[in-house]
N, C-alpha and C positions, 0 to 999 in steps of 0.2 A: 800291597793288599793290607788296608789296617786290620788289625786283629786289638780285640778289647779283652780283658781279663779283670774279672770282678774278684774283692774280696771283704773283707772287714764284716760277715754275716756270723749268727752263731746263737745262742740262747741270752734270752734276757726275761726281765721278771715285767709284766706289765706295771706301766708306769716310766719304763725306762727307755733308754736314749741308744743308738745303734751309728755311726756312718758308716756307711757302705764308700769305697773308694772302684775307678775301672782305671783302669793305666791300659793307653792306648799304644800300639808299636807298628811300624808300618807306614806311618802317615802320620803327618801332625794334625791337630783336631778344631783347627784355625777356619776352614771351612766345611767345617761339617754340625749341624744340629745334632743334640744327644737326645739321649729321654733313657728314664728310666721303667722299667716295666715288672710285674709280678704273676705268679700264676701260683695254683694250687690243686693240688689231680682234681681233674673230672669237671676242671672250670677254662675258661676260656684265657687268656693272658690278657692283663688288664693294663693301662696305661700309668700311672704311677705322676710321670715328671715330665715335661721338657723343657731343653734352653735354644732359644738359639745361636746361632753361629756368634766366633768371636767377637763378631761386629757389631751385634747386636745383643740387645738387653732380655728379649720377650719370653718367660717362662711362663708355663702353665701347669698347673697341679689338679689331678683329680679332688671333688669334691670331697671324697673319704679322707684325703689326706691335709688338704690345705688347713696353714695354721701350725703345721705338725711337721711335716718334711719341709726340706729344703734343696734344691737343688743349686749345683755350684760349679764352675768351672775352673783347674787352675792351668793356663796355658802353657806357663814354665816346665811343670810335669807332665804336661798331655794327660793330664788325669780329669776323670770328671766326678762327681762326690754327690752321694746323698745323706743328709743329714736326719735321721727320723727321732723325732721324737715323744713322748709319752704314748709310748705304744701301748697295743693293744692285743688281746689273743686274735683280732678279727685281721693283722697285718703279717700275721705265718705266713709263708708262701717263700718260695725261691723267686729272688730279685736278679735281673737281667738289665744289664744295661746297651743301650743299643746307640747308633748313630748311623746317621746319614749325610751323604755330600749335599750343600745348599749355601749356593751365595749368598740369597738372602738373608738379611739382618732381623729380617720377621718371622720367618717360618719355626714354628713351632710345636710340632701335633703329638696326639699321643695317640695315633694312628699306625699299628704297629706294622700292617702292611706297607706302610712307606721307608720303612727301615731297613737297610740289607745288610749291615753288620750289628753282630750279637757277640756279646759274652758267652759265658756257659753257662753262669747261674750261680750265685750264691746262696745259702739257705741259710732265713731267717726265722725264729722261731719265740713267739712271745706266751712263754707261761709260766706260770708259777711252781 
C-alpha cells in the first residue's frame, strides 16, 4: 500500500518561495503519475500540478499557478517536490499531494477523482 507524507509548508511573506517535498513508502513511484492539489474551507480541492509516470515527461499546471510552481520528481528518493514561487496571499490553502498507478508515459490530470492515494496535507500560508 503506498502511503505519501507531505512536508516542507509553513508561513511565508508574499513574494516568497516555499517547496513542498511527499516522500512515498510502500511502493516505488516508477509507475505511478503524481499531482499536487490544494483546498481552502468552504472551497472545493483544486488541482495545483501533475507529472507523469517515470517514463514520461508530461506535466501540467493550473492556470493560477503556471510560471510560478514547479513540479518535480526525484526517483532515487521516491519523493516528489513542489517548488512555488512568488507567492501570493491568493495560494494559502493546505497542499495535498496525491498519485495514482499509470503505465502510461502521458497521463497526466489534475483530476482529483482519478487519484486514490493522498497525503495529509500540508499547510501553507502566505501573509505578511
Amino acid at each position: 500500500q503506498l502511503q505519501l507524507v507531505e512536508s516542507g509548508g509553513g508561513l511565508v511573506h508574499p513574494g516568497g518561495s516555499l517547496m513542498l517535498s511527499c516522500a512515498a513508502s510502500g511502493n516505488t513511484l516508477d509507475y505511478y503519475l503524481v499531482g499536487w492539489f490544494r483546498q481552502v474551507p468552504g472551497k472545493e480541492r483544486e488541482g495545483v500540478s501533475c507529472r507523469s509516470n517515470y517514463f514520461g515527461i508530461n506535466t501540467h499546471y493550473a492556470d493560477s499557478v503556471k510560471g510560478r510552481f514547479t513540479i518535480s520528481r526525484d526517483i532515487s528518493k521516491n519523493t516528489i517536490y513542489l517548488q512555488m514561487n512568488s507567492l501570493t496571499p491568493e495560494d494559502t490553502a493546505v497542499y495535498y499531494c496525491a498519485a495514482e498507478q499509470s503505465a502510461r508515459p502521458d497521463d497526466c490530470t489534475l483530476d482529483a477523482g482519478r487519484y486514490r492515494y493522498w497525503g495529509q496535507g500540508t499547510q501553507v500560508t502566505v501573509s505578511s
